[in-house]
Backbone as JSON, one array per atom type, in Angstrom:
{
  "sequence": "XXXXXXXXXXXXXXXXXXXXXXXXXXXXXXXXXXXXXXXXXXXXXXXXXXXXXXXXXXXXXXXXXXXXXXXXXXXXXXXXXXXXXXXXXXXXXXXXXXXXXXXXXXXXXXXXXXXXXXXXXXXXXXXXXXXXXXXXXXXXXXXXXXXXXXXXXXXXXXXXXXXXXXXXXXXXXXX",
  "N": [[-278.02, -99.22, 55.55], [-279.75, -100.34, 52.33], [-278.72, -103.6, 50.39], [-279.37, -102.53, 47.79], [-278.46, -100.02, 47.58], [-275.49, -100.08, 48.42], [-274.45, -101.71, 46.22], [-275.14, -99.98, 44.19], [-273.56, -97.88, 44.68], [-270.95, -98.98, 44.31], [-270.8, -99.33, 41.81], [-270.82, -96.77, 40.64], [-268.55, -95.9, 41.8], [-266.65, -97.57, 40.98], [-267.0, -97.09, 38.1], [-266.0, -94.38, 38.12], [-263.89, -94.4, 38.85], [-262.76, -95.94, 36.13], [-263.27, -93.36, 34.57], [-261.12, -91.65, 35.6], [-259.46, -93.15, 35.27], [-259.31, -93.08, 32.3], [-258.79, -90.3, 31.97], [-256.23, -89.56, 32.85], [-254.53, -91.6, 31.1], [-255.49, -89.93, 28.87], [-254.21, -87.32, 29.39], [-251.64, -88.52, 29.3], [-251.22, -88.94, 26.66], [-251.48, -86.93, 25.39], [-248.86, -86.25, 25.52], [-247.77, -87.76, 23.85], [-245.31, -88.38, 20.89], [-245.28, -89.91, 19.09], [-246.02, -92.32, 16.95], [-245.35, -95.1, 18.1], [-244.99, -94.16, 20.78], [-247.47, -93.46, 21.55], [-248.87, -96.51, 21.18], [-247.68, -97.45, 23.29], [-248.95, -96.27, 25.77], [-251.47, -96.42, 25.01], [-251.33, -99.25, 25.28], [-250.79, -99.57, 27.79], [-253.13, -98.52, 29.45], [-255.62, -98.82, 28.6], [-257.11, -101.34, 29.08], [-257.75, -101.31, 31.38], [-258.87, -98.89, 32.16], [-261.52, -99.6, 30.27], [-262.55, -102.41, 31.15], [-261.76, -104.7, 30.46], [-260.89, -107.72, 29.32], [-258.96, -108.14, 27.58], [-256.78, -106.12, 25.44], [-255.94, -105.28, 22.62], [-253.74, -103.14, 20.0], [-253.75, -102.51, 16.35], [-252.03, -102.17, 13.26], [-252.52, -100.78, 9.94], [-251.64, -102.81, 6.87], [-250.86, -102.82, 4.17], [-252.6, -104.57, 2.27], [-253.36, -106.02, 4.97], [-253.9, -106.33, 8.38], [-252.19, -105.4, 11.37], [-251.17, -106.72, 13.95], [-249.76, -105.51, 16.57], [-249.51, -104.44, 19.46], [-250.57, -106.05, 22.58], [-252.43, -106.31, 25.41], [-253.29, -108.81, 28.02], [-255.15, -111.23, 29.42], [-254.2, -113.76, 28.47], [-252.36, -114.85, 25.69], [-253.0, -112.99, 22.67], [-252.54, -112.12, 19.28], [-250.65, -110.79, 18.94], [-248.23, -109.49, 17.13], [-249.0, -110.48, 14.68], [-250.26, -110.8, 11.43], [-253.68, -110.2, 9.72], [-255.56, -110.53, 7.03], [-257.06, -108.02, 5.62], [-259.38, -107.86, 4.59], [-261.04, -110.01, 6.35], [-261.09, -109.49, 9.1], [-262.11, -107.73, 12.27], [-261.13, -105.76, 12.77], [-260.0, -104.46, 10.33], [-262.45, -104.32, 9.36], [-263.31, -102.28, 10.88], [-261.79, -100.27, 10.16], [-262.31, -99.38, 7.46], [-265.11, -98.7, 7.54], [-265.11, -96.83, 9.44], [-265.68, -96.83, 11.65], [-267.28, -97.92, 15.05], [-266.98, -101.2, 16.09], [-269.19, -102.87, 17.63], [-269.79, -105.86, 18.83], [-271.52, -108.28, 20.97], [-271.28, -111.27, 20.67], [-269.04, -112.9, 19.44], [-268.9, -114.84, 17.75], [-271.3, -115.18, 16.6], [-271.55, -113.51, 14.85], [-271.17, -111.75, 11.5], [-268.85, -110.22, 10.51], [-266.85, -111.56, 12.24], [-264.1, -113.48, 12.22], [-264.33, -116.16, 12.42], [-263.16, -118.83, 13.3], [-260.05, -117.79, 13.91], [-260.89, -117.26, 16.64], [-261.57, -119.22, 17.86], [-259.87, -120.9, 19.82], [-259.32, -118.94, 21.81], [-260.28, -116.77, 24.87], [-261.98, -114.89, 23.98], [-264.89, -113.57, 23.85], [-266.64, -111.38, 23.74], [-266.87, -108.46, 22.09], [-265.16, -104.9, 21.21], [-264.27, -102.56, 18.46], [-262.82, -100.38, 17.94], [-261.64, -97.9, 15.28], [-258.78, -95.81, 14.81], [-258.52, -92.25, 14.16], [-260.97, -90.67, 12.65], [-261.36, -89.38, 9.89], [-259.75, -90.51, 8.67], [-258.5, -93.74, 8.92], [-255.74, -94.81, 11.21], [-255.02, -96.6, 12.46], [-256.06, -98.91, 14.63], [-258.15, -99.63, 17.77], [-258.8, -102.83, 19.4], [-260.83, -104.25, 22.11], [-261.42, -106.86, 24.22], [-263.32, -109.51, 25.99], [-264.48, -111.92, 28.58], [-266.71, -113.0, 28.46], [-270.02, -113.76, 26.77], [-272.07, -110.4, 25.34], [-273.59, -107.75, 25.0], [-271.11, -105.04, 25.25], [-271.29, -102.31, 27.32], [-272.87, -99.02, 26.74], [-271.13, -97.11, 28.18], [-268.23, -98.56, 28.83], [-268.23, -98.22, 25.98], [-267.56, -95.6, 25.0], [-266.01, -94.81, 26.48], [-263.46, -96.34, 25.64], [-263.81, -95.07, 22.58], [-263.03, -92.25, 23.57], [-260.46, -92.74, 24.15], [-259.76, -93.79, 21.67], [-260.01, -91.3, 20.3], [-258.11, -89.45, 20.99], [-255.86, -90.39, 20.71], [-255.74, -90.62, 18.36], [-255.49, -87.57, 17.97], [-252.8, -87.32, 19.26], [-251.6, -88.58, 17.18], [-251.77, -86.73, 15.06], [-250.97, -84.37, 16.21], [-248.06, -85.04, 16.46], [-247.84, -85.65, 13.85], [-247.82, -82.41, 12.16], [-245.85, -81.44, 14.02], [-243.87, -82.32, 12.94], [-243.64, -81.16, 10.43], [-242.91, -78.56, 11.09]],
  "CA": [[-278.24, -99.02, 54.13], [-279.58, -101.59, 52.01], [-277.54, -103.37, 49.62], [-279.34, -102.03, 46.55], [-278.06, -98.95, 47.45], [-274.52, -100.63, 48.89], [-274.38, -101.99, 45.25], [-275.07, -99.03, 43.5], [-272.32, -96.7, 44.9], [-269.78, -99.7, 44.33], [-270.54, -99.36, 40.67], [-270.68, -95.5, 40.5], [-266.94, -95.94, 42.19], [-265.9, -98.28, 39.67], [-267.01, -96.08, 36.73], [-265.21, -93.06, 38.78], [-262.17, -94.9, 38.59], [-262.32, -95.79, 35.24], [-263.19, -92.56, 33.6], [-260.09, -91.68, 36.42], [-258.04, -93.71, 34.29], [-259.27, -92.49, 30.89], [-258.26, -88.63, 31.97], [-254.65, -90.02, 33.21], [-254.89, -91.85, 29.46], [-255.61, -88.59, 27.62], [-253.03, -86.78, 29.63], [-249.98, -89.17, 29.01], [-251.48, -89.0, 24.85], [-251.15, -85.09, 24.97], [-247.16, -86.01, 25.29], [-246.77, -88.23, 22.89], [-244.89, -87.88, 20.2], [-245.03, -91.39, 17.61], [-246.5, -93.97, 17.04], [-244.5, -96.01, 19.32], [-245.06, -94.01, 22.25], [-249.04, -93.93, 21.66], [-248.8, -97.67, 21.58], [-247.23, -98.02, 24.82], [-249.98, -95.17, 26.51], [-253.16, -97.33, 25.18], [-251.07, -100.84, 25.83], [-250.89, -99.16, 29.53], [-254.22, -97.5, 29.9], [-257.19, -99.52, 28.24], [-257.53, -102.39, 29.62], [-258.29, -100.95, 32.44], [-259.74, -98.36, 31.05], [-262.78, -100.69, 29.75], [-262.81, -103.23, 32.25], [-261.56, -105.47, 29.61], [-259.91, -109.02, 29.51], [-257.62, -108.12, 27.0], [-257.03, -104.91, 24.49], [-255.43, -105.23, 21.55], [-253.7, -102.49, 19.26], [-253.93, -102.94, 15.41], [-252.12, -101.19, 12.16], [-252.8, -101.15, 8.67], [-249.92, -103.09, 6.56], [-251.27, -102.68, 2.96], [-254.32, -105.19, 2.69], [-253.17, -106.78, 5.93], [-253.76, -105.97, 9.57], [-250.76, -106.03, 12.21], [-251.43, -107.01, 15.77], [-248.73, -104.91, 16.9], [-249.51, -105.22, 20.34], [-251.79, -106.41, 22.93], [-252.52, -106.45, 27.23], [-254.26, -109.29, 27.68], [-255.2, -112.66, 30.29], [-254.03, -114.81, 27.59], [-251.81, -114.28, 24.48], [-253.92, -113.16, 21.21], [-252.33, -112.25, 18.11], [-249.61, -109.64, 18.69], [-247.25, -109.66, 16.15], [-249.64, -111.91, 13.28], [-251.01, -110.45, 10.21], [-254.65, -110.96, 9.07], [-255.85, -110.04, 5.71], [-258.11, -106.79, 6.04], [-260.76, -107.64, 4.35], [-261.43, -110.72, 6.91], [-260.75, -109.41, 10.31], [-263.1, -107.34, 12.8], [-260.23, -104.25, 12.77], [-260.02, -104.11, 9.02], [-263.82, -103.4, 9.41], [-263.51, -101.23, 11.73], [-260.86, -98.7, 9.73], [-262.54, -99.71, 6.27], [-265.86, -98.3, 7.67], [-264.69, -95.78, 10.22], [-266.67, -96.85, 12.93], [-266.92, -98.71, 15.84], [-267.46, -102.72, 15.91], [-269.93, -103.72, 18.66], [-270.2, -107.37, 18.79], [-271.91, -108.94, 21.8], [-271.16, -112.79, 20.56], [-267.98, -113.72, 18.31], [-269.69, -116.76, 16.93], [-272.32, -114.78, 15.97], [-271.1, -111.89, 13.88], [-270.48, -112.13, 10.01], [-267.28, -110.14, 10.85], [-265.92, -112.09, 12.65], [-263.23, -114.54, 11.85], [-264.66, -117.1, 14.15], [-261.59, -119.76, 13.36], [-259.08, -117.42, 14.65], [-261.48, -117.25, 18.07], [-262.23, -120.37, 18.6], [-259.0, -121.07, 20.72], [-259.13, -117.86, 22.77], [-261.02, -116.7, 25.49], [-262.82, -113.71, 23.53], [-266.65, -114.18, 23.42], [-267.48, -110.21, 22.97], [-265.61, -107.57, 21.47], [-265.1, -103.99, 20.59], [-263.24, -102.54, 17.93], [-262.78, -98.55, 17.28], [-261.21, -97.0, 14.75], [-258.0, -94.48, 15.32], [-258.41, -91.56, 12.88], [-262.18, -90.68, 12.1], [-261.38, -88.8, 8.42], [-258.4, -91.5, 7.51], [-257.94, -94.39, 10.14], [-254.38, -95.43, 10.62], [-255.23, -97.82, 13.52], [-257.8, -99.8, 15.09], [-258.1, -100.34, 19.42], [-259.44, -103.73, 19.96], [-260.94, -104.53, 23.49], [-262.25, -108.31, 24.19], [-263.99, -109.75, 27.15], [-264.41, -113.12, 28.11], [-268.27, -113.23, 28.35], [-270.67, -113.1, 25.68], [-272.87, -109.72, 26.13], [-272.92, -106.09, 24.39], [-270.39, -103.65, 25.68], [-271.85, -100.99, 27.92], [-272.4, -97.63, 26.54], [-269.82, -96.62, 28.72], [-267.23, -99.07, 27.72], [-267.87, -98.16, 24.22], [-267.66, -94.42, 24.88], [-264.56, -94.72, 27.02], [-262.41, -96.6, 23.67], [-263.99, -94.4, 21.62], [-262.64, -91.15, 23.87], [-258.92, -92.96, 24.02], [-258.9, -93.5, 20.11], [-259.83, -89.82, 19.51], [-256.89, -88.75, 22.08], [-254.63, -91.0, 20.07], [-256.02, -89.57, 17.08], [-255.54, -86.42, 17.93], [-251.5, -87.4, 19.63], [-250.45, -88.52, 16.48], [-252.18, -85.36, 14.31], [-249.92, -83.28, 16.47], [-246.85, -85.22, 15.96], [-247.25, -85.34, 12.22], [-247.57, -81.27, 12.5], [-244.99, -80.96, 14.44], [-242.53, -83.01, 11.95], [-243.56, -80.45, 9.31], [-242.67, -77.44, 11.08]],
  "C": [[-278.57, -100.35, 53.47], [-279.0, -101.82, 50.65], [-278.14, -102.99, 47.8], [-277.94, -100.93, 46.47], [-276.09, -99.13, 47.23], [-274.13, -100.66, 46.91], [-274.57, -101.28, 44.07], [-273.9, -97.7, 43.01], [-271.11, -97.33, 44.47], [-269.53, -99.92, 42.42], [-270.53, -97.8, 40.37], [-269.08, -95.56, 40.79], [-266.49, -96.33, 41.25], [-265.88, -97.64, 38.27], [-265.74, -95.15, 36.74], [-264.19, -93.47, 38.33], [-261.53, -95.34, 37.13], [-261.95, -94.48, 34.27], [-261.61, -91.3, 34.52], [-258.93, -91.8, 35.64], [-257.78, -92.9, 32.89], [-258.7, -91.18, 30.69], [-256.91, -88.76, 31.92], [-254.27, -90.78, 31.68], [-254.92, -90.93, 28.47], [-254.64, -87.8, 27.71], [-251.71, -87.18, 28.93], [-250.42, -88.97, 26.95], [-251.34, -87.94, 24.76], [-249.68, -84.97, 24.57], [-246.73, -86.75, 24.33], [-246.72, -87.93, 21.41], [-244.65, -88.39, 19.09], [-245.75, -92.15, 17.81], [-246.37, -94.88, 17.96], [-244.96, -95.42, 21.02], [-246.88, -93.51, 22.52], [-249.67, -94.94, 21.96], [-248.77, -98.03, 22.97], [-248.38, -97.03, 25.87], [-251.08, -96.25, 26.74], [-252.64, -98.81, 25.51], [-251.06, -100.74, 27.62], [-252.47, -99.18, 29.88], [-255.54, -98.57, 29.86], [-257.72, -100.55, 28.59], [-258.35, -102.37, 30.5], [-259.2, -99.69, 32.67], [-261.61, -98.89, 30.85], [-263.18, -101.59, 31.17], [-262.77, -104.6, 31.07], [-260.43, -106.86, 29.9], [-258.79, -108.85, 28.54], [-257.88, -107.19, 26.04], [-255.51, -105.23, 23.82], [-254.97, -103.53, 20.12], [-252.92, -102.81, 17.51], [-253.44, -101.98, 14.44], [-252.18, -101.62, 11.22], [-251.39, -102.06, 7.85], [-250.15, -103.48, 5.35], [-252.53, -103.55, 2.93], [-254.12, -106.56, 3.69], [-253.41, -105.74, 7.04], [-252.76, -106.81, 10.4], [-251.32, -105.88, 13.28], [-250.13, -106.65, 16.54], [-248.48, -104.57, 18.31], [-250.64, -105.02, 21.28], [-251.47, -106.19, 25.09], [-253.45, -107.5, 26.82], [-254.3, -110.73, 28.87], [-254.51, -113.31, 29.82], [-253.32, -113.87, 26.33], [-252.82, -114.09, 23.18], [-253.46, -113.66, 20.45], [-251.48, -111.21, 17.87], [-248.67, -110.53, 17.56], [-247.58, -110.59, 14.79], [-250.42, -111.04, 12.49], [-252.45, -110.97, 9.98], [-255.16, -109.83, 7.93], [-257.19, -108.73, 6.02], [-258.96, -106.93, 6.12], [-261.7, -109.18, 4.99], [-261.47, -110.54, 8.36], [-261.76, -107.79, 11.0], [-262.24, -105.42, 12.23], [-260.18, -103.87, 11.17], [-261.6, -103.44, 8.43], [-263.74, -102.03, 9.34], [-262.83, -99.95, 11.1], [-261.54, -98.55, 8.2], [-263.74, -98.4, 5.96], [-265.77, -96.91, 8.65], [-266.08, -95.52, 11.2], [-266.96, -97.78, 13.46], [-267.68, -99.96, 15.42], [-267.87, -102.98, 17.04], [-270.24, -105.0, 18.46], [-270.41, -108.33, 20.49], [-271.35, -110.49, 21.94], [-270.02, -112.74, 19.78], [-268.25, -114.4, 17.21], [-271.0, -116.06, 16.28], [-272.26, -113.54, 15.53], [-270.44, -112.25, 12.85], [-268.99, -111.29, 10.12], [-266.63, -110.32, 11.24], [-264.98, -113.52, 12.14], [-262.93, -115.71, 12.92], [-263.57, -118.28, 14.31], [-260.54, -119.05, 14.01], [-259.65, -116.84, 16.51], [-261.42, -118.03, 18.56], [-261.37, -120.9, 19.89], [-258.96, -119.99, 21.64], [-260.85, -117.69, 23.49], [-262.14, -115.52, 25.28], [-264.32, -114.54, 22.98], [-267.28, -112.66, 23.31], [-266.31, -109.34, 23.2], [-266.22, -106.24, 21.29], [-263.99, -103.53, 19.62], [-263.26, -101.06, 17.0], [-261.68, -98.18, 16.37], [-259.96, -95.83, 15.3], [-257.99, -93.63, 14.11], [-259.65, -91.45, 12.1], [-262.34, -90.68, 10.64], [-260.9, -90.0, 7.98], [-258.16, -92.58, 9.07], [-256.57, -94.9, 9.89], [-254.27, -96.23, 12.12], [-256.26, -98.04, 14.05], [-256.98, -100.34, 17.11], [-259.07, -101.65, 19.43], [-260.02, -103.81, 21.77], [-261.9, -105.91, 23.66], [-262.3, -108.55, 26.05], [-264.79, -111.19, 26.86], [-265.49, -114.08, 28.19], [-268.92, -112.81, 27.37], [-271.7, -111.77, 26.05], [-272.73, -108.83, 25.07], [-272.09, -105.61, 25.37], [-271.41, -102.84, 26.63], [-271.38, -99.68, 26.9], [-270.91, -97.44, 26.95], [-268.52, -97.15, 28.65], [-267.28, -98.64, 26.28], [-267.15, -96.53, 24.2], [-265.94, -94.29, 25.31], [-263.5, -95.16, 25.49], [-262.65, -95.4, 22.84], [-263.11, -92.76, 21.65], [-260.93, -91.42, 23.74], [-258.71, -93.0, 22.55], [-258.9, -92.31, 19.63], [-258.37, -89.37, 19.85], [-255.6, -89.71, 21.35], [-254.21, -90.59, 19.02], [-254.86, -88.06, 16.84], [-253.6, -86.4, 18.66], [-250.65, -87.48, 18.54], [-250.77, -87.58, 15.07], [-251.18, -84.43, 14.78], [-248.28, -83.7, 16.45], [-246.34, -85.42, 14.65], [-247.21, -83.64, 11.68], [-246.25, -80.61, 12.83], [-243.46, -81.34, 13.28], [-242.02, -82.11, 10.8], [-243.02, -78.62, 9.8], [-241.16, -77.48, 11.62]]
}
């Protein structure tokens, strides 16, 4: 065989295995039941998930964003506040829709001072909660580039499924 081919199947596998992950990801989000235990699903799942250097999860905290917590090579910004209306995630829930950014350094939404020390050079940043967001999935990577479709699609399928985990645990509260 030659290694186009060799090299073809070894990325078809690798997909396999992610969108692998993402099902095992949607599953464990069917059970949960808070906030807290949505957190800990996508702080498990997405990283790997994506094929990401580090994923970050983000909530609102009046006109602040909380870095509430992160997987990641390197430490981000768990547990640090940034003002909404300066930060990629405050976009991202403002507008209710995803943040593709290929470069860091080269995106007016980005808050390229709080990059400059980390190893993030391209980013995504989805939305949880299409109608009303009440969190934002980060995912960074430590090359500049776009996202793949398929990285974008994958985040995009875990924030619905998060979405949609903590729709049925505010439901359930009321009945």
């Amino acid at each position: 065989m030659d290694d186009t081919f060799e090299g073809g199947r070894a990325k078809d596998k690798a997909l396999a295995a992610r969108w692998s992950a993402a099902a095992e990801a949607i599953e464990a989000l069917a059970g949960a039941r808070s906030l807290d235990a949505v957190v800990t699903v996508l702080r498990a799942f997405a990283r790997r998930v994506v094929g990401a250097d580090g994923i970050a999860i983000v909530l609102p905290d009046g006109d602040r964003c909380h870095y509430v917590a992160e997987d990641s090579m390197e430490p981000l910004w768990e547990g640090q506040f940034f003002p909404a209306s300066s930060c990629v995630s405050g976009w991202a829930m403002k507008h209710r829709e995803t943040a593709v950014i290929g470069d860091v350094f080269d995106d007016p939404r980005v808050p390229v001072d709080a990059y400059r020390t980390t190893f993030v050079r391209s980013m995504l940043m989805v939305p949880i909660g299409q109608t009303k967001p009440i969190a934002a999935i980060g995912a960074y990577w430590s090359e500049a580039g776009e996202p793949s479709d398929h990285e974008i699609a994958l985040l995009e399928a875990l924030a619905r499924a998060a979405s949609v985990a903590l729709e049925n645990e505010r439901l359930a509260k009321r009945t």
